[in-house]
N, C-alpha and C positions, 0 to 999 in steps of 0.2 A: 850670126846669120850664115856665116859663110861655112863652118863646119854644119850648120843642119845642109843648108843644100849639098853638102859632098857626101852626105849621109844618105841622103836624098834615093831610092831605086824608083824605079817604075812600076815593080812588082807592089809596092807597098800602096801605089797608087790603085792600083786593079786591084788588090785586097779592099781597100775600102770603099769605094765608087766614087761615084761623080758628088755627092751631096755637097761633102765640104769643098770642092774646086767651086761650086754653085754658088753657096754660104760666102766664099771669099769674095767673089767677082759682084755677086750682090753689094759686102759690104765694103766694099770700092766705089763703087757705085755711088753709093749711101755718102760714101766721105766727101767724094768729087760734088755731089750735088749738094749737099748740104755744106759744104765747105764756100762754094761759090753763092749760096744763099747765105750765111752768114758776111761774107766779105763786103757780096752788093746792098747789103742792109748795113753794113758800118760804116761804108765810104758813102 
């Protein structure tokens, strides 16, 4: 992980757009809530 982030530009970001920053923070999202819906349904 740490060699992609050093890898990592800005430029590459502006090349592709916002969808997959979008895509990721959705599926963050997704883990966190569905993560806490799994947990409060075991305990």
């Amino acid at each position: 992980m740490t060699a992609l982030g050093m890898e990592t530009n800005v430029r590459k970001f502006k090349g592709v757009g916002m969808k997959p920053i979008y895509l990721g923070v959705v599926f963050w999202g997704w883990l966190i809530f569905g993560g806490y819906l799994i947990v409060s349904w075991v305990a």
